[in-house]
ZAGU-300348 format. One record per residue (C-alpha): residue in one letter; x, y, z. Coordinates in steps of 0.5 Angstrom, whole numbers, padded with zeros to 4 digits, always signed. Each point is the difference from the previous one (the first is absolute). Layout:
<atoms>
AXYZ...
</atoms>
This chain:
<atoms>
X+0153+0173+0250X+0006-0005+0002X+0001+0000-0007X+0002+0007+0000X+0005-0002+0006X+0002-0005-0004X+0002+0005-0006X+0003+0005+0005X+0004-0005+0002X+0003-0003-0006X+0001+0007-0003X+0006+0001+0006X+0004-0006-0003X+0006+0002-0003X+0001-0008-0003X+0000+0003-0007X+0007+0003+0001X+0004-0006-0003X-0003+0001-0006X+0003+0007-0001X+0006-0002+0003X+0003-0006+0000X+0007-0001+0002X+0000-0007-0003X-0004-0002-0007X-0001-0007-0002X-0002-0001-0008X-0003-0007+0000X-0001-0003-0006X+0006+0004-0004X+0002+0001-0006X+0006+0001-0004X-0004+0003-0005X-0001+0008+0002X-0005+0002-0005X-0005-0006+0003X-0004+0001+0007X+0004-0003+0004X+0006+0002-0002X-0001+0008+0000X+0000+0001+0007X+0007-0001+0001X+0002+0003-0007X-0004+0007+0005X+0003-0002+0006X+0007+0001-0003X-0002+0006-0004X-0002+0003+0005X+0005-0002+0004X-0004-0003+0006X+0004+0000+0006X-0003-0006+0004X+0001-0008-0002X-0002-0003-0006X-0002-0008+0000X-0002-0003-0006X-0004-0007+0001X+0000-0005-0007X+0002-0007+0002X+0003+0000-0007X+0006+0005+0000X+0005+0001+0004X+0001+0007-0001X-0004+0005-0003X+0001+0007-0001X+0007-0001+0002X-0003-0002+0007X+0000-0007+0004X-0007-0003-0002X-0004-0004+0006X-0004-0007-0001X-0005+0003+0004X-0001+0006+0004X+0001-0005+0007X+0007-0001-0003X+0002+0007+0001X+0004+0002+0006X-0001+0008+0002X-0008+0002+0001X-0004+0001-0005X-0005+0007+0001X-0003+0000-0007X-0001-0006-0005X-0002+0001-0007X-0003-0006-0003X+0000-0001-0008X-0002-0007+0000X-0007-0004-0003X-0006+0001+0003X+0001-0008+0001X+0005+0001+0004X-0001+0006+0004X-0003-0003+0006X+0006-0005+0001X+0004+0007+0000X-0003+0004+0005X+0000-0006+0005X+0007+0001-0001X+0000+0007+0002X-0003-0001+0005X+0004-0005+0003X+0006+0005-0002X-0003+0004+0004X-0002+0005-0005X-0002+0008+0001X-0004+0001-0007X-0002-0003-0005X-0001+0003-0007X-0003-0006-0005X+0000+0003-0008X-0003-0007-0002X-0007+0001-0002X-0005-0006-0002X-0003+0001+0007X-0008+0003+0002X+0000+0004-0006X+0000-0006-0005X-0005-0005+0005X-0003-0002+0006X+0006-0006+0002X+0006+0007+0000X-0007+0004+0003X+0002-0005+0006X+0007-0002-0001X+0001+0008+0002X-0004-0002+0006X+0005-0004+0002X+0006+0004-0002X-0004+0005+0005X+0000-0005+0005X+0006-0001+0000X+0003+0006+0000X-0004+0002+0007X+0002-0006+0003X+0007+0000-0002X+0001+0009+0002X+0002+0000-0008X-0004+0006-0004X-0001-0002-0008X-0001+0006-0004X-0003-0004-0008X-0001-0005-0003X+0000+0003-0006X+0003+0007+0001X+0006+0004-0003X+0003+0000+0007X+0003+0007+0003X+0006+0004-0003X+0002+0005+0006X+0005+0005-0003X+0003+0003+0007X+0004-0006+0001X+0000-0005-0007X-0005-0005+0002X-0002-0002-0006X-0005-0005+0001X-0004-0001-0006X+0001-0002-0007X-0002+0007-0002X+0006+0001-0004X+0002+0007+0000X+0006+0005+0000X+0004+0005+0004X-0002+0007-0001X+0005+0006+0001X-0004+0004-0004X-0007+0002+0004X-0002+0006+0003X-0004-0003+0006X+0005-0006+0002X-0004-0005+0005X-0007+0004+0000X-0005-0004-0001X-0002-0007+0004X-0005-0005-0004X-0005-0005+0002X-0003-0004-0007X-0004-0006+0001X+0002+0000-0008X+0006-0003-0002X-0001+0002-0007X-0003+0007+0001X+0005+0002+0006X+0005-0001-0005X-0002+0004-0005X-0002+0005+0006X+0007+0000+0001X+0003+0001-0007X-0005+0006-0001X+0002+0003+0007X+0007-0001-0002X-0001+0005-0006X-0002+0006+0004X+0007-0001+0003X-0002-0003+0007X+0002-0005+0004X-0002-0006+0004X+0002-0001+0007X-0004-0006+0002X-0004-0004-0005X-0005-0007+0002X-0004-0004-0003X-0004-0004+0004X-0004-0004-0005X-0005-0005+0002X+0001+0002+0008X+0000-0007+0003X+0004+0003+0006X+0001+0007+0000X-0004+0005-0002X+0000+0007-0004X-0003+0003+0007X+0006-0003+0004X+0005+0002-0007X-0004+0008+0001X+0001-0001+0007X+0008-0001+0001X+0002+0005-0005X-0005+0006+0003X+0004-0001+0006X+0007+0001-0003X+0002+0006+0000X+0005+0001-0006X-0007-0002-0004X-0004+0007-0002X-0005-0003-0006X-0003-0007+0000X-0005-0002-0006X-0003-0006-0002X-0004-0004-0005X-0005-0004+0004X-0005-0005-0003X-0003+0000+0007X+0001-0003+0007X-0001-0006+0003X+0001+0001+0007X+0003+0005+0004X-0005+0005-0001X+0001+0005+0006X+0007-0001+0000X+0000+0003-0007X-0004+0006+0003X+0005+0001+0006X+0006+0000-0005X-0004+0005-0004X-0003+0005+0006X+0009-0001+0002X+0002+0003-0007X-0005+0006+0001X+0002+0002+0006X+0007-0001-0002X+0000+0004-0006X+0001-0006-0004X-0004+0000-0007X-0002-0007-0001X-0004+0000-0008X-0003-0007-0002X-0003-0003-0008X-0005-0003+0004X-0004-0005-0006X-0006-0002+0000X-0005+0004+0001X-0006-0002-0004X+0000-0007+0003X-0006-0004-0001X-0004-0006+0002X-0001+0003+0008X-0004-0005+0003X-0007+0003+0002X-0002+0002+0007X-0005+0001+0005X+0002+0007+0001X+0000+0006-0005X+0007+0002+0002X+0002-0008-0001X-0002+0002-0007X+0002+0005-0001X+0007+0000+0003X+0006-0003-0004X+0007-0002+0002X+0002+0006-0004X-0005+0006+0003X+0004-0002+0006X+0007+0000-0002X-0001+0006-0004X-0003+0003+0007X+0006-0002+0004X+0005+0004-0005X-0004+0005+0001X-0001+0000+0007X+0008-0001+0001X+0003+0004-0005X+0002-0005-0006X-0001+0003-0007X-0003-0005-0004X+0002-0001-0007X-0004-0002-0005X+0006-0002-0004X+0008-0001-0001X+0000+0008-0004X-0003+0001+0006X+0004-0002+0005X+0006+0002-0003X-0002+0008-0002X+0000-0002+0008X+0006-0001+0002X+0003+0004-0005X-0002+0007+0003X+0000-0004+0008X+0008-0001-0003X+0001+0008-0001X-0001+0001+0007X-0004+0006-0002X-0007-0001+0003X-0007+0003-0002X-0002+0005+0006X-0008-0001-0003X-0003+0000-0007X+0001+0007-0003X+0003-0002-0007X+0002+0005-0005X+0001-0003-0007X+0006+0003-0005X+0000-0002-0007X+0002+0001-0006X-0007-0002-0005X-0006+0002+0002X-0003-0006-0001X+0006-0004+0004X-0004+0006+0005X-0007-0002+0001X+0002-0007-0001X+0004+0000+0007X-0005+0005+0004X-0007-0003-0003X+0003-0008+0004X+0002+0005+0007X-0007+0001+0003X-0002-0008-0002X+0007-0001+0005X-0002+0005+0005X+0006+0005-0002X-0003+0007-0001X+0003+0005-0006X+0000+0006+0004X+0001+0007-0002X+0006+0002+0000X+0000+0007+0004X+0000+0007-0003X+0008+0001+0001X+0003-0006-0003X-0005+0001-0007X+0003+0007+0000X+0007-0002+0001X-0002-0005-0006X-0003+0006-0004X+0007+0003+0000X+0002-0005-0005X-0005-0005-0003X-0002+0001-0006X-0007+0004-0001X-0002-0007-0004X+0001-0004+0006X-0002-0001+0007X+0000+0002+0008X-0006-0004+0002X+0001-0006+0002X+0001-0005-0003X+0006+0005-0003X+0002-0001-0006X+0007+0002-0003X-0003+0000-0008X+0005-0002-0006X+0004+0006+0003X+0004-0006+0003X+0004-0001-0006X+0003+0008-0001X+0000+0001+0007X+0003-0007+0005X+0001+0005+0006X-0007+0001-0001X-0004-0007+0003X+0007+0001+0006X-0003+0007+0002X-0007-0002+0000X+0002-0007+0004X+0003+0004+0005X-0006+0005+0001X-0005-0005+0001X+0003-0004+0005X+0001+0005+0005X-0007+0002-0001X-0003+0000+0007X-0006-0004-0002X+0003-0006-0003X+0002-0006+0003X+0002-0004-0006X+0003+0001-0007X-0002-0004-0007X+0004+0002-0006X-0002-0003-0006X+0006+0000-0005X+0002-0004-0006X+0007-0004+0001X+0000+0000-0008X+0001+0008-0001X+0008+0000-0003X+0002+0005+0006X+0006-0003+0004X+0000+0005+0006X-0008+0000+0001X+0002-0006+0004X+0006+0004+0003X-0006+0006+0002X-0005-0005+0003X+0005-0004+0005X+0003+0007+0002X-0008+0003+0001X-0001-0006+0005X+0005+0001+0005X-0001+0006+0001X-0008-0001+0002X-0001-0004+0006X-0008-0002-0002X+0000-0006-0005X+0000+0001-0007X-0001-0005-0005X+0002-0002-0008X-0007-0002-0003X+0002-0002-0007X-0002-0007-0003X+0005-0006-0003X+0004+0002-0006X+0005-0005-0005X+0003+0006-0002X+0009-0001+0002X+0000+0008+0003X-0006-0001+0004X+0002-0006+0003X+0006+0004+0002X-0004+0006+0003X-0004-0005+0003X+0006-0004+0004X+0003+0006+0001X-0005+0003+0004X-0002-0007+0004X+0008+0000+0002X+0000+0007+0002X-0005-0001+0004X-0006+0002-0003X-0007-0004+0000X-0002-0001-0008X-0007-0002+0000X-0002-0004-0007X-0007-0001+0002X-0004+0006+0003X-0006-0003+0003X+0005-0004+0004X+0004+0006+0002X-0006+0004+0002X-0002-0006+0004X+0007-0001+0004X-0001+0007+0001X-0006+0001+0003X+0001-0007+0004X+0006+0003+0004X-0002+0006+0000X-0006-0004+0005X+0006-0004+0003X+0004+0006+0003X-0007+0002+0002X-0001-0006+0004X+0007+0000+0003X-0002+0006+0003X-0006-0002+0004X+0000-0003+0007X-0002-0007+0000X-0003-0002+0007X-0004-0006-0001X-0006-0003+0005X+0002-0005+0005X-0006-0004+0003X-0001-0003+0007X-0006-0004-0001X-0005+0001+0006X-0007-0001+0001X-0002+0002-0007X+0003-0007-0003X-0003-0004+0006X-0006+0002-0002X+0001+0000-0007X+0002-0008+0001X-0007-0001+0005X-0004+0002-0006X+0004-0005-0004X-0001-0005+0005X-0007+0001-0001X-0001-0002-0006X-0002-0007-0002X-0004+0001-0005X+0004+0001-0007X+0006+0002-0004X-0001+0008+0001X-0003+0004+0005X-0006+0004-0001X-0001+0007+0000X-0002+0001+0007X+0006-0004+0002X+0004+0003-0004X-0001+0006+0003X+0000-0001+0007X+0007-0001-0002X+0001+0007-0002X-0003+0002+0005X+0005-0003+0004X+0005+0004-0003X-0003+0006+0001X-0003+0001-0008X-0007+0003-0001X-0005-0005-0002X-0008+0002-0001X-0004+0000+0005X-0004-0008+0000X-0003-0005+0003X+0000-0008-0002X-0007-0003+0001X-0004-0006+0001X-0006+0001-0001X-0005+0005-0004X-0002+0002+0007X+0007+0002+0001X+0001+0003-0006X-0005+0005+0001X+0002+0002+0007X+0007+0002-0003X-0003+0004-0005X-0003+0004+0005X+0006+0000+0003X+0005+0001-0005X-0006+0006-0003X-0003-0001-0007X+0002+0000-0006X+0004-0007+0001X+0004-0004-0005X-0001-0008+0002X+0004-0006-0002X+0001-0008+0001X+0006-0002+0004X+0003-0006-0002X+0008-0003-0001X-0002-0003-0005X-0003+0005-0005X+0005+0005-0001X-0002+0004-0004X-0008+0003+0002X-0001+0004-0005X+0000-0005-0006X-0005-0003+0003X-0005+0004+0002X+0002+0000+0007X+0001+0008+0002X-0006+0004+0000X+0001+0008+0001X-0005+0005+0002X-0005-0004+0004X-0004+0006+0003X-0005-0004+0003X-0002-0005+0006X-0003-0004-0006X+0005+0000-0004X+0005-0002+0005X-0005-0006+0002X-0002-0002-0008X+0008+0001-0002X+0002-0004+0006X-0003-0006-0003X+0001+0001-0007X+0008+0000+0002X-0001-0006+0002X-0004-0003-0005X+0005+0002-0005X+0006-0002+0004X-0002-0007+0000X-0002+0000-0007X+0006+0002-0002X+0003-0006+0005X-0003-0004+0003X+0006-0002+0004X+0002+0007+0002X+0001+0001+0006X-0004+0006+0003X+0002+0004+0006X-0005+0005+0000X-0002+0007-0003X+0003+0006+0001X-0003+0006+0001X+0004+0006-0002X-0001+0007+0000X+0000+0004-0007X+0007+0004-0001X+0000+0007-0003X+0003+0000-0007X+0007+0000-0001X+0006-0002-0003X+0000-0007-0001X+0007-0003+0002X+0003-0007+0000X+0005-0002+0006X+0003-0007+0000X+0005-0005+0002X+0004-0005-0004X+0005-0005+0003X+0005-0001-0005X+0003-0006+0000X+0008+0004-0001X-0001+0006+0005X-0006-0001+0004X-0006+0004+0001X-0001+0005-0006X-0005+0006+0001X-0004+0002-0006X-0005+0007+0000X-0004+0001-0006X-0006+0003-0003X-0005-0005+0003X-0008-0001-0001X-0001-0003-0006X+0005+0003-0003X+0006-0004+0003X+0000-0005-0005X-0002+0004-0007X+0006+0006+0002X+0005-0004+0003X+0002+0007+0003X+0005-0002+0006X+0006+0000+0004X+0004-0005+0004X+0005+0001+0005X+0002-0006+0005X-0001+0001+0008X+0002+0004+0004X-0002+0006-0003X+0002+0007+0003X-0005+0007-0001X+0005+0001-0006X-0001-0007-0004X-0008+0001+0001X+0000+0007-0002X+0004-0002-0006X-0004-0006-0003X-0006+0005+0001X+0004+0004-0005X+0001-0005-0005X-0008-0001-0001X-0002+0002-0007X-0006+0001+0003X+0003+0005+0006X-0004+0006-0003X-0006-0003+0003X+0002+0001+0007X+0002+0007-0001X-0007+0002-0003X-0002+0000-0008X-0006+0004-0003X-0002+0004+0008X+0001-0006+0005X+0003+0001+0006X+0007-0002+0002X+0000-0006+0002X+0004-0003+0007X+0007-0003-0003X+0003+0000+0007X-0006-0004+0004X+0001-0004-0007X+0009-0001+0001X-0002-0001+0008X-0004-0006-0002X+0006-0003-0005X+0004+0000+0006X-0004-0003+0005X-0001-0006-0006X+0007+0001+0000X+0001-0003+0007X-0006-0004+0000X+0004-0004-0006X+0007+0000+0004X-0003-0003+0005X-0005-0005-0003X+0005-0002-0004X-0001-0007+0002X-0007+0001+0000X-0002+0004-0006X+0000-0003-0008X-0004+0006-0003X-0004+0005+0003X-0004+0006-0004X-0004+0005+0002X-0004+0003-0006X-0004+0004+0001X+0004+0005+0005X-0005+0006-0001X+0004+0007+0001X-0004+0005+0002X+0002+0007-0001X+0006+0004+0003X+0000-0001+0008X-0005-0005+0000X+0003-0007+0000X+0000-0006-0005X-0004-0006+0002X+0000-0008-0001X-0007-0001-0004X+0003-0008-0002X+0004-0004+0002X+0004-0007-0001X+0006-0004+0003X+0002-0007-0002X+0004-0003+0005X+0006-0004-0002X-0002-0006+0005X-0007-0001-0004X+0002+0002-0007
</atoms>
């Protein structure tokens, strides 16, 4: 909790601003030479005419670039608000205890060498970071391309690049790589659709600023209306990326991320079912779900992405209607639709009878719509049909598979003026071609305006992402704020009170949920057989019975559960066996009791769980539980806090959902009391977030329609004692 103060805190800051807008750049380490790193910003910053002063920094000139040249950046007179340090790695920290002495404001150090090479730039990063805090410098680097800003010719990177005149959508998009190399070739390929970069950064190896604090600043500007990154993962700052994010969504703003890494391995084993389960990975995929950030799998993606947000022309939903001029082209295009989530709608009675009026009796008015080789003998043909199915009703958006390759120089004429006459968007699905008169097609079409797609899958894609996002947009997001209050003390007098291992056992467990209001069976610890007979008469047979010990997790691995025990004898005779079993198992276990329990219906067997992520805090895990968790690895993740909406939407996601809503004559099962006990974890792992390492609940046993889910097991494993 005073870590999430302490983020909050830090998103206020506005000390980035010197970065963006300098009215003073010192180029240390300059060179005469404009092709090296060190000597490309100030070629860029004269280019693009940077309006502010420029110090270059080389003991060994007096001039370069037509400018005064400086010793050191001690030696220069004016304040200096932004350094670019191009020096080797050697002589890097010498160069930023200038700055710091010079009072600089920012810091972007190109050098790499440092913690991407060895153990020994692991710490001298340490130290640039120290510095920088003690000093009130930002440093963005080492390592790292630096930042171009195109609004005012801020040119501060050795990325070279030129102007351009000639694009469609001038100053769109914002980009945070923490890939140099790729981040560049991100940009070339974005610069093909003709459209431009207001802000470029890359952040490199974050000895300092870090990508959330870079996503943070641009979301708060308002010239900024897109922002997309290529994120290899977050070292720290976790929940300030989750506010930018949740800020942009409210804001409209359309954040998309190339977010690598998925199939991460080497997770260390845990205590829990969830620890095992439950990557890094599952919880940023479930933090772009759960703010609205489309994830792209790949850079066609991103780019098929960003080409349509550019258009302007925003997917109201996912009814698409394919137009083509080869059936084949048809079918490959509508078959991809369902696997993206877009639905190839029936176009309505009207528009396919207006189609008649025209089509050949070869081609066809379903949709897809195919104009047939009817295109060759008459062009207006697809320019007619285009026209009618996009004014269809009951579509949101269009693909037109067309080949650029076909000799017919007012085709391209007809297209661009079809797509400004409708205001859903329609997009060229066509595929890459060498061909000089399709290249020419090709390019006057994305001049024009027009989204051309060479890659249909990642077409789909971007369309049905966006057709999510403008959804998102729309919904009003009000997230829980917790005060904590009688249920965390108590929650903090159960783990006070327990000194005997590294977990808690169930039957501590669950006093915990109790404490937060969560239905738990009904069960008694005993100590004795005697005991253990008395609470079965009580509890009412049959009943289930289990040793309790911290230090044996897993009951059932070692034949610590019995179920079913009808009988006071039985209660007696397993009393004595769990223990015998127990200390055969581990003779050093230690052993609370045995808790008598009573036999739940059966149900739907659930799994509910908490993971504390290293990056963003405590994670929320549901599954299918029971035995199945682990074999099917069915689950879902957000991070807390969690609304009525993110639970119902994990629930969603579960491929095992059909179980809840009752297969092969089983009844409905109670969803609503299974997303009220999600958001109930939800506040039990905000508010023990300081407490809390891992948490399960499996099985949580969802009873039919109105009659409640139930904690039949347990586990939490305390950060103080893991």
């Amino acid at each position: 909790m005073q870590n999430s103060h302490r983020v909050a805190l830090k998103a206020d800051l506005n000390d980035l601003e010197t970065f963006f807008y300098p009215r003073s750049i010192a180029v240390i380490g300059a060179s005469q030479n404009p092709i090296k790193p060190n000597g490309i910003p100030l070629y860029l910053l004269s280019m693009f005419s940077y309006k502010g002063d420029v110090y270059p920094v080389n003991p060994k000139y007096d001039r370069v670039g037509g400018l005064k040249c400086y010793p050191t950046v001690t030696d220069i007179e004016g304040p200096v608000d932004l350094a670019i340090i191009g020096v080797a790695a050697a002589q890097v920290m010498k160069v930023l205890k200038n700055c710091a002495t010079k009072k600089v404001g920012s810091v972007i150090i190109f050098t790499s060498g440092f913690a991407e090479v060895s153990a020994e730039g692991r710490d001298e990063q340490v130290e640039m970071r120290k510095l920088a805090q003690e000093n009130g410098m930002r440093i963005l680097g080492p390592n790292c391309l630096g930042i171009l800003n195109y609004y005012n010719g801020c040119m501060a990177s050795f990325f070279y690049n030129q102007e351009r005149s000639d694009l469609v959508h001038p100053e769109l998009l914002s980009f945070i790589t923490q890939s140099g190399g790729l981040g560049g070739i991100i940009y070339q390929m974005i610069l093909q659709l003709s459209i431009g970069f207001n802000y470029f950064v890359s952040t490199g190896n974050e000895a300092d600023v870090s990508f959330a604090e870079v996503l943070n600043y641009l979301v708060n500007r308002d010239e900024v209306s897109i922002v997309a990154g290529y994120l290899e993962g977050l070292q720290g700052d976790g929940r300030l990326f989750i506010e930018a994010c949740k800020k942009a969504l409210e804001r409209k703003k359309l954040i998309t991320m190339l977010k690598v890494g998925r199939t991460a391995s080497g997770a260390a084993a845990a205590a829990s079912h969830t620890g095992a389960l439950v990557g890094s990975d599952q919880v940023y995929e479930g933090i772009f779900k759960q703010f609205g950030v489309p994830r792209a799998d790949d850079v066609e993606q991103l780019n098929a992405l960003v080409a349509l947000y550019a258009t302007g022309k925003l997917p109201a939903g996912k009814k698409m209607a394919v137009i083509t001029i080869s059936g084949g082209g048809g079918v490959v295009v509508a078959d991809k639709c369902p696997q993206y989530g877009l639905e190839v709608v029936k176009l309505n009675s009207g528009t396919q009878d207006s189609l008649r009026e025209f089509f050949p009796s070869f081609g066809s008015v379903a949709n897809p719509v195919d104009l047939t080789s009817q295109l060759f003998v008459d062009p207006t043909l697809f320019q007619r049909a285009l026209r009618l199915v996009m004014q269809d009703p009951g579509i949101d958006v269009g693909g037109f598979f067309y080949n650029l390759e076909m000799p017919d120089p007012e085709a391209v004429n007809k297209i661009i003026e079809v797509y400004n006459e409708v205001d859903k968007p329609l997009i060229i699905f066509t595929w890459p071609t060498g061909q000089d008169y399709a290249l020419e097609a090709k390019n006057k079409l994305v001049q024009a305006g027009v989204p051309v797609i060479e890659h249909i899958p990642s077409g789909l894609w971007a369309i049905s992402a966006l057709a999510d996002w403008v959804g998102a947009t729309t919904k009003t997001r009000s997230y829980p704020l917790y005060q904590p209050g009688v249920e965390r003390k108590k929650a903090l007098q159960i783990l006070s009170a327990n000194k005997m291992g590294n977990a808690l056992s169930e039957w501590r467990s669950k006093q915990i949920l109790k404490a937060y209001g969560i239905p738990v069976t009904r069960e008694i610890l005993t100590g004795s057989a005697n005991d253990a007979v008395a609470a079965a008469d009580q509890i009412g047979y049959p009943v289930a019975m289990k040793i309790m010990s911290p230090t044996l997790l897993h009951k059932s691995d070692i034949g610590g559960v019995v179920l079913n025990v009808a009988d006071a004898t039985a209660v007696e005779k397993n009393y004595h066996n769990l223990f015998m079993r127990a200390a055969e198992m581990s003779p050093a276990a230690v052993i609370e009791g045995v808790l008598v329990q009573e036999m739940l219906k059966p149900g739907v067997e659930m799994i509910i769980g908490i993971k504390q992520d290293p990056v963003f805090g405590p994670a929320i895990v549901l599954g299918l539980g029971g035995i199945y968790v682990e074999v099917l690895k069915d689950v879902s993740t957000r991070v807390a806090p969690l609304r009525e909406e993110d639970a119902r939407a994990m629930l969603d996601e579960l491929k095992g959902r059909a179980l809840l809503g009752g297969v092969r004559g089983s009844l409905p099962r109670d969803t609503d009391a299974l997303v009220e006990i999600l958001v109930r974890v939800s506040r039990l792992a905000i508010e023990l977030e300081d407490q809390i390492q891992e948490m399960d609940i499996n099985p949580l046993i969802v009873q039919t329609r109105g009659e409640g889910a139930v904690a039949a097991d347990a586990l939490f494993v305390p950060i103080a004692q893991r």
